[in-house]
mmCIF file of the C-alpha atoms, coordinates in Angstrom:
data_MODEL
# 
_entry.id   MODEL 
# 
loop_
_atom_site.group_PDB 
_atom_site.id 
_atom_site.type_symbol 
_atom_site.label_atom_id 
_atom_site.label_alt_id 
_atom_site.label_comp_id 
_atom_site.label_asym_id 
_atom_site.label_entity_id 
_atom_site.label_seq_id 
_atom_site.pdbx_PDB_ins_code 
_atom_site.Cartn_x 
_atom_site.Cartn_y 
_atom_site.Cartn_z 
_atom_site.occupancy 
_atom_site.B_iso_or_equiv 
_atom_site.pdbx_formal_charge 
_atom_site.auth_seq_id 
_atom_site.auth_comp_id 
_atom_site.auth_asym_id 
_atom_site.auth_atom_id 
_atom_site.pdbx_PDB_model_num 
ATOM 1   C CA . UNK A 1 1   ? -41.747  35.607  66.382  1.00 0.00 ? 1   UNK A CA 1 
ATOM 2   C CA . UNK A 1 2   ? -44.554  33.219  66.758  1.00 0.00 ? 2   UNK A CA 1 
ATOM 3   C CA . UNK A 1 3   ? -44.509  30.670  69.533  1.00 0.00 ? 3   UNK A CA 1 
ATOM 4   C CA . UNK A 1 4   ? -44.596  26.924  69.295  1.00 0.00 ? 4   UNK A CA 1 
ATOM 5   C CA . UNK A 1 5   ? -47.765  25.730  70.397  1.00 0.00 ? 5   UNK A CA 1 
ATOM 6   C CA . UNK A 1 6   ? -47.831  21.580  71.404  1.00 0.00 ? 6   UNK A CA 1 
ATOM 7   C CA . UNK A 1 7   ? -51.484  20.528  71.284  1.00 0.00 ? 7   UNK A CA 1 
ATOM 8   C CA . UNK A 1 8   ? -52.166  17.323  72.936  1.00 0.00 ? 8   UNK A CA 1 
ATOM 9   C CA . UNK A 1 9   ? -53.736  13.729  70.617  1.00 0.00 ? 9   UNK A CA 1 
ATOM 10  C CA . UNK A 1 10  ? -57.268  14.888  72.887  1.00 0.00 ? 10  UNK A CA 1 
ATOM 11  C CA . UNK A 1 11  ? -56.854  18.902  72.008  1.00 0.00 ? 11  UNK A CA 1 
ATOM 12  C CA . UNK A 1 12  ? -56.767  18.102  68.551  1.00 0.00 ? 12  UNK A CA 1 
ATOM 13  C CA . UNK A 1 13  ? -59.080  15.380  67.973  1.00 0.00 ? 13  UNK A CA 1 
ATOM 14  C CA . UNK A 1 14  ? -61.558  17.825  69.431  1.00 0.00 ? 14  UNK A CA 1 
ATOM 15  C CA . UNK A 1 15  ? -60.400  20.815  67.206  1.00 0.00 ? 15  UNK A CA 1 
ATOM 16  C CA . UNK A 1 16  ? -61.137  18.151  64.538  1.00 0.00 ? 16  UNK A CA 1 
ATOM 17  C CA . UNK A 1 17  ? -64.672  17.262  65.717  1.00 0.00 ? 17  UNK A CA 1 
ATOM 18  C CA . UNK A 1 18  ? -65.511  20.764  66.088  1.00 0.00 ? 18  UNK A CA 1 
ATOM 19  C CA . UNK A 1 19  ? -64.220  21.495  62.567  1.00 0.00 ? 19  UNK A CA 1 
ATOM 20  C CA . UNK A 1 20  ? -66.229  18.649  60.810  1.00 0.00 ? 20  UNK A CA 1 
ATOM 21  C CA . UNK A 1 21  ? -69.777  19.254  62.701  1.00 0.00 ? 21  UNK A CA 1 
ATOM 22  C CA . UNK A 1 22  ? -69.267  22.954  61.701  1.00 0.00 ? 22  UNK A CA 1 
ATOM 23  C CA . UNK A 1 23  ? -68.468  21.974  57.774  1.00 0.00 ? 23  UNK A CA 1 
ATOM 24  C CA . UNK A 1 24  ? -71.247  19.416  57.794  1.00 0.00 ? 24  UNK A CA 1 
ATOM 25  C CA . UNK A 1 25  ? -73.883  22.265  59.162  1.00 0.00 ? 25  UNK A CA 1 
ATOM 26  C CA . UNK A 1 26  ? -72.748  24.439  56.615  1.00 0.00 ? 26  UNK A CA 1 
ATOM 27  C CA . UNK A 1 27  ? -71.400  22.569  53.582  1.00 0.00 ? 27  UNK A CA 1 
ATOM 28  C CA . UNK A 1 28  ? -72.929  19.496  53.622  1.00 0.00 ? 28  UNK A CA 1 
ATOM 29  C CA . UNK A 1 29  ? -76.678  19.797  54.453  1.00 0.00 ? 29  UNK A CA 1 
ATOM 30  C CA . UNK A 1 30  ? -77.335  22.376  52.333  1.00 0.00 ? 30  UNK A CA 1 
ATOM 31  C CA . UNK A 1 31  ? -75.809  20.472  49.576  1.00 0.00 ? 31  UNK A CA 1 
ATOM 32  C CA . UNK A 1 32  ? -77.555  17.284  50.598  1.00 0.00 ? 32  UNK A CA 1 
ATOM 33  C CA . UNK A 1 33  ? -80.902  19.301  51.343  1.00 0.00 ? 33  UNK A CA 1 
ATOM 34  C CA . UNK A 1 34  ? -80.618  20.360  47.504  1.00 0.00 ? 34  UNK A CA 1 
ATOM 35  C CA . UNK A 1 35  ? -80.039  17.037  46.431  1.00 0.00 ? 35  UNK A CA 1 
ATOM 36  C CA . UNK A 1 36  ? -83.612  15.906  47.941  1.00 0.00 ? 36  UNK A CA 1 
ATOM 37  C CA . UNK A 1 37  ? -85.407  17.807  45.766  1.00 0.00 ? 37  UNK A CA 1 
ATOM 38  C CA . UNK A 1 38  ? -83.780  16.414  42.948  1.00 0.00 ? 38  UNK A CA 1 
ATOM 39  C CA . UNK A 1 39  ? -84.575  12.610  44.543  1.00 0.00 ? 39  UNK A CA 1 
ATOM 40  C CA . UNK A 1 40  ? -87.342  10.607  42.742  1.00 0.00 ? 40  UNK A CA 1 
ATOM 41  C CA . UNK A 1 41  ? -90.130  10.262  44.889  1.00 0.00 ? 41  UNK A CA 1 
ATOM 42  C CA . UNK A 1 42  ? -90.548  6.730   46.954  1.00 0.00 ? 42  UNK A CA 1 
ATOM 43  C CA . UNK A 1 43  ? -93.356  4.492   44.920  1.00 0.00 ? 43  UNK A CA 1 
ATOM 44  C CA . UNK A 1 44  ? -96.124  2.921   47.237  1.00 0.00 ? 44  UNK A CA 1 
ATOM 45  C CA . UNK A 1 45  ? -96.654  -0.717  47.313  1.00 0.00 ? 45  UNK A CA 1 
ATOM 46  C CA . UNK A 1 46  ? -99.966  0.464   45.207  1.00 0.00 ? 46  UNK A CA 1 
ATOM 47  C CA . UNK A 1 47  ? -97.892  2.330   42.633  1.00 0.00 ? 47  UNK A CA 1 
ATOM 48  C CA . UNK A 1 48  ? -95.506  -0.514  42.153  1.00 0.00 ? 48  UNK A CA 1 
ATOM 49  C CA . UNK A 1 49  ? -98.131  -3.228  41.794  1.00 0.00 ? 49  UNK A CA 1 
ATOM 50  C CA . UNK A 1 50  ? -99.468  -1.246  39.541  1.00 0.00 ? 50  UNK A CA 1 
ATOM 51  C CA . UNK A 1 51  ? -96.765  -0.873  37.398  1.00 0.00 ? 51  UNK A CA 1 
ATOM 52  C CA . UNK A 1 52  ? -96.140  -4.683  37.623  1.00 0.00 ? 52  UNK A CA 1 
ATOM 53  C CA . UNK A 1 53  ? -99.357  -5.051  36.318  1.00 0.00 ? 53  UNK A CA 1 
ATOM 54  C CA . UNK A 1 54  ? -98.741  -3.362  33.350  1.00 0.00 ? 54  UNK A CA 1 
ATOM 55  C CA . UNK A 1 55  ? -95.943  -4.627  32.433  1.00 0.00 ? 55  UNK A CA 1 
ATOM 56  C CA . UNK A 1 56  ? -97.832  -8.307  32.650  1.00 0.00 ? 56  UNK A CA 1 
ATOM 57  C CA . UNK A 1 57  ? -100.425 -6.725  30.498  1.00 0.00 ? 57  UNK A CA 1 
ATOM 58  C CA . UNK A 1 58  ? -97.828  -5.240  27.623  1.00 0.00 ? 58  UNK A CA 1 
ATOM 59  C CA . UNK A 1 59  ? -96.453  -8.801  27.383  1.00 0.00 ? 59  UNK A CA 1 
ATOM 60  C CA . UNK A 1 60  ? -99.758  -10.223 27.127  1.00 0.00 ? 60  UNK A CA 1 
ATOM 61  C CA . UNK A 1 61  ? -100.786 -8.385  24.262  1.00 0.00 ? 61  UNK A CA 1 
ATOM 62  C CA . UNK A 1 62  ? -97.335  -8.654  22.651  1.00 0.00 ? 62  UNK A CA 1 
ATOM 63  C CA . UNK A 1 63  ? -98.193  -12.616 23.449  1.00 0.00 ? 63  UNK A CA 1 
ATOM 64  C CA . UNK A 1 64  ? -101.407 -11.871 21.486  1.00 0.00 ? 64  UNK A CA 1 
ATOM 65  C CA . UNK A 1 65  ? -100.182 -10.137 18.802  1.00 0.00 ? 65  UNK A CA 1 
ATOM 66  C CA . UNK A 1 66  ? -97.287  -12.279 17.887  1.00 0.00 ? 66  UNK A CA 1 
ATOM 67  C CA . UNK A 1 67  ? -100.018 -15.344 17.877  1.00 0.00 ? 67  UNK A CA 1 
ATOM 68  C CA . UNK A 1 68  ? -102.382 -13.822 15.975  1.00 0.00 ? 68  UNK A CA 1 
ATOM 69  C CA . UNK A 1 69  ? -99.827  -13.511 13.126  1.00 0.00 ? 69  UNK A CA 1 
ATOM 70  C CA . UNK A 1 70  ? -98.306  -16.578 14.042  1.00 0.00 ? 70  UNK A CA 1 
ATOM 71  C CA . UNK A 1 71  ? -95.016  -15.705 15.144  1.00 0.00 ? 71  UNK A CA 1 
ATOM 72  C CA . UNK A 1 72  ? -95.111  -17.095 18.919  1.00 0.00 ? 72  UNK A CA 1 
ATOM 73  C CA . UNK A 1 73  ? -92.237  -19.417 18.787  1.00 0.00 ? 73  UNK A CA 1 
ATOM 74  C CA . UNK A 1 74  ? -90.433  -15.999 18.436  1.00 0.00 ? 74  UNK A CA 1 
ATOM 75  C CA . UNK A 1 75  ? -91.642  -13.988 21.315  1.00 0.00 ? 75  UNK A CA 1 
ATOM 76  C CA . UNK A 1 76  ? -88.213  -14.457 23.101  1.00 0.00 ? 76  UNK A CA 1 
ATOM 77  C CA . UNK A 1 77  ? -87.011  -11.986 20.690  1.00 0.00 ? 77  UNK A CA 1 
ATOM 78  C CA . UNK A 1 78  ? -89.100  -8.944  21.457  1.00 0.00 ? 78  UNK A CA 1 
ATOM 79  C CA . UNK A 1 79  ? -88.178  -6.490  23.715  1.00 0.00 ? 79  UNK A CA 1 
ATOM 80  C CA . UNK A 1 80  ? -90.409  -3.592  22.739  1.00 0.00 ? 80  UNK A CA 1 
ATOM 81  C CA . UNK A 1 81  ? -91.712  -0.308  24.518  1.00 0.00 ? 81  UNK A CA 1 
ATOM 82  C CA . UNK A 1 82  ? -94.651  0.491   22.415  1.00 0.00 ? 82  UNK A CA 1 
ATOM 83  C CA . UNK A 1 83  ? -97.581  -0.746  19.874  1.00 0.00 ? 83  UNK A CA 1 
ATOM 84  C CA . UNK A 1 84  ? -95.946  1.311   16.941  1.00 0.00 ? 84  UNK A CA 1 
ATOM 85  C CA . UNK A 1 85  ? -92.495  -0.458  17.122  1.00 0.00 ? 85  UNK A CA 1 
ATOM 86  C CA . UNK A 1 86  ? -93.857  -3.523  18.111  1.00 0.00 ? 86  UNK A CA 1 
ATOM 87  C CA . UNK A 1 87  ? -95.810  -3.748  14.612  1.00 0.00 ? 87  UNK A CA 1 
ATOM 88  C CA . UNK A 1 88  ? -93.069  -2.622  13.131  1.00 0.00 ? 88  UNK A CA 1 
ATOM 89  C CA . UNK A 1 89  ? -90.863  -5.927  13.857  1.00 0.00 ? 89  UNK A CA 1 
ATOM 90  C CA . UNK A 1 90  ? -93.574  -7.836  13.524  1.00 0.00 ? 90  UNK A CA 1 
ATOM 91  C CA . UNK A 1 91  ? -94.205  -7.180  10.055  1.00 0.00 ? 91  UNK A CA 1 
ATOM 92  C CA . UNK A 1 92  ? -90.511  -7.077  9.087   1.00 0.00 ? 92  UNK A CA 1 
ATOM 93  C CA . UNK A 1 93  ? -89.879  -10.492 10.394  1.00 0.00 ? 93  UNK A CA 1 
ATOM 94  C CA . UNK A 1 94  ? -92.943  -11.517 8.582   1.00 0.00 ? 94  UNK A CA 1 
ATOM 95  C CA . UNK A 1 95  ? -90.812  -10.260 5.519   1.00 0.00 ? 95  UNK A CA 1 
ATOM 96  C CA . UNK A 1 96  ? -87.874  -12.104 6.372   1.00 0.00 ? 96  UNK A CA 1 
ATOM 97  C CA . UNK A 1 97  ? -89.549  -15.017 7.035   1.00 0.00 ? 97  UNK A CA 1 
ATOM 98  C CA . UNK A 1 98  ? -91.829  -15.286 3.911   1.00 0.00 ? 98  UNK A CA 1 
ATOM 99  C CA . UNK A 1 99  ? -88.582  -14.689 1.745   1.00 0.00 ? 99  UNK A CA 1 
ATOM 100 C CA . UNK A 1 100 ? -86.940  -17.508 3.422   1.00 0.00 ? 100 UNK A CA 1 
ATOM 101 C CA . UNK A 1 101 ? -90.259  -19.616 2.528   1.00 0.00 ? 101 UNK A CA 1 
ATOM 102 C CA . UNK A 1 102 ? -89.735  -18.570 -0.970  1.00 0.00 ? 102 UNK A CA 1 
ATOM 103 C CA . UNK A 1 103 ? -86.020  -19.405 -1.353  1.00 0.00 ? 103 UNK A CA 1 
ATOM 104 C CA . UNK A 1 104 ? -86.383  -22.310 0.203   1.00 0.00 ? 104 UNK A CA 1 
ATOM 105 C CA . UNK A 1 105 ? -89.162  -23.604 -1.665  1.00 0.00 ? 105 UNK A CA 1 
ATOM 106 C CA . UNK A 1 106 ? -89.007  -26.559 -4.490  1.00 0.00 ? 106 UNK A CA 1 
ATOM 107 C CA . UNK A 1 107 ? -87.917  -24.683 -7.404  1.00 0.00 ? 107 UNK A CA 1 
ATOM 108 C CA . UNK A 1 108 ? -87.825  -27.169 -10.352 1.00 0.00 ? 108 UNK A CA 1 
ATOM 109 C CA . UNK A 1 109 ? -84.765  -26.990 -12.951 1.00 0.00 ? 109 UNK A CA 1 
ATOM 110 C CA . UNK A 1 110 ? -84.541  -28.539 -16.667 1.00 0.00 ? 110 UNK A CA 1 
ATOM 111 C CA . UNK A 1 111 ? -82.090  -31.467 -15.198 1.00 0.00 ? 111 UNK A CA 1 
ATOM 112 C CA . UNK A 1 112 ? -85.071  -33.090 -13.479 1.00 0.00 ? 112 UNK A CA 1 
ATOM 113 C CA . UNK A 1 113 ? -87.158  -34.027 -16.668 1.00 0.00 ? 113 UNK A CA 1 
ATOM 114 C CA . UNK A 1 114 ? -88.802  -36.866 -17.346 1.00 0.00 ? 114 UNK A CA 1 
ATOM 115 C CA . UNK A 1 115 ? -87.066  -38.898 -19.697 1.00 0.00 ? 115 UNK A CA 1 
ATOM 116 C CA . UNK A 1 116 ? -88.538  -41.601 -21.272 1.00 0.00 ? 116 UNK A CA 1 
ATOM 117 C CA . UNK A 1 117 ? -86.927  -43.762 -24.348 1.00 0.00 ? 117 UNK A CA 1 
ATOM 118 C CA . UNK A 1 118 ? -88.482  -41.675 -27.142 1.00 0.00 ? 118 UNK A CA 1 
ATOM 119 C CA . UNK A 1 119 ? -86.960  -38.367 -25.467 1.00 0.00 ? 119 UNK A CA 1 
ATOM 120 C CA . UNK A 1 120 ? -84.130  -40.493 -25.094 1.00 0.00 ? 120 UNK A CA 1 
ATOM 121 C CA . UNK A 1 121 ? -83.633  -41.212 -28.516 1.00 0.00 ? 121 UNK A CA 1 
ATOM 122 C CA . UNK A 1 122 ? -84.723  -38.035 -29.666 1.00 0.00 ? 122 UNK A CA 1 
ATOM 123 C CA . UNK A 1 123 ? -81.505  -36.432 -27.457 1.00 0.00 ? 123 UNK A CA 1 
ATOM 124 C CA . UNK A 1 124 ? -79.160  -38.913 -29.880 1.00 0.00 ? 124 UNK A CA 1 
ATOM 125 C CA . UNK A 1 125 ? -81.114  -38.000 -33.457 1.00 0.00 ? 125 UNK A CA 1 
ATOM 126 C CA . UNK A 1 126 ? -82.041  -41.886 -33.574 1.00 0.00 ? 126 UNK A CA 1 
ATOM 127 C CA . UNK A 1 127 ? -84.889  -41.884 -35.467 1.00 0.00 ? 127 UNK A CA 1 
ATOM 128 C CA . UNK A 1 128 ? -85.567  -45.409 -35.902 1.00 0.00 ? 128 UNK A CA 1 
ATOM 129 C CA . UNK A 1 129 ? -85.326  -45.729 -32.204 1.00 0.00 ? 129 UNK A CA 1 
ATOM 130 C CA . UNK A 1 130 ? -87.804  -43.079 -31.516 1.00 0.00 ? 130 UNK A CA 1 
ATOM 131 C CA . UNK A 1 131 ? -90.182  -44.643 -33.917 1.00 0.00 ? 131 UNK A CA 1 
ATOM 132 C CA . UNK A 1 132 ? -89.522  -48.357 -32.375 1.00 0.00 ? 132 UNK A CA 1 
ATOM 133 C CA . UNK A 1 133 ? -91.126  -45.960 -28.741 1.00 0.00 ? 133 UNK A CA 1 
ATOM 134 C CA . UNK A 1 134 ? -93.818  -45.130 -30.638 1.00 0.00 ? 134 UNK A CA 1 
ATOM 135 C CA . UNK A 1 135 ? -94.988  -48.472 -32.115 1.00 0.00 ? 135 UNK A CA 1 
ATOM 136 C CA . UNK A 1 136 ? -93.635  -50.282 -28.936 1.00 0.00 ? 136 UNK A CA 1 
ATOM 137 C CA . UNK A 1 137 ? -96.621  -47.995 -27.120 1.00 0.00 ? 137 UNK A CA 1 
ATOM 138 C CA . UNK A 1 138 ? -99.156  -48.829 -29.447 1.00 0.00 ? 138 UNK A CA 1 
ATOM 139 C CA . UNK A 1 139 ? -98.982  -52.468 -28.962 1.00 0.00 ? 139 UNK A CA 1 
ATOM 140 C CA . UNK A 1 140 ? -98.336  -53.148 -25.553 1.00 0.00 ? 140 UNK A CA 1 
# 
């Protein structure tokens, strides 16, 4: 038969303590040691400015390019990565664009003729009325 042991609240908060150093020396920094490999380097304040200074650059020349084809009021609307896809949208909203200027462009119809009265009278089959037009414009 086994014997009841009574451990007192200090006893076993130590058996704890004990337990968890020994699992965090060998569990847990191993584990964590492996993740550091894995970490991403820290960037130096160089790197970083650097970087920043790149990025100011790429939107500067999408800036540029975007005003040289005279699409700057939408440079809002590009998020881009490179040169290749940034052409790209810049010559399919150039598409767009010049197919709105077409549709929306004056596009006469035949209800917007000029009708004077010898047309007028032409519409009707009045021919004595077309030829009154006629002599009425020679002797004004």
């Amino acid at each position: 038969m086994e014997e009841n042991q009574t451990f007192t609240q200090e006893q076993v908060n130590e058996l704890l303590e004990q337990e968890k150093s020994k699992w965090e020396s060998e569990v847990l920094n191993p584990i964590q040691t492996e993740l550091a490999k894995y970490k991403p380097a820290e960037k130096s304040d160089a790197e970083k400015a650097l970087e920043q200074k790149q990025a100011e650059l790429w939107q500067k020349e999408i800036q540029l390019t975007l005003k040289s084809e005279g699409l700057e009021a939408f440079a809002d609307f590009f998020q881009v990565k490179d040169t290749d896809e940034l052409t790209a949208k810049v010559k399919k909203l150039k598409e767009i664009i010049n197919g709105m200027k077409i549709d929306n462009s004056y596009k006469p119809d035949n209800g917007h003729k000029v009708s004077d009265r010898y047309s007028q009278h032409e519409k009707s089959g009045n021919v004595v009325g077309m030829i009154e037009s006629k002599l009425a414009s020679l002797f004004k």
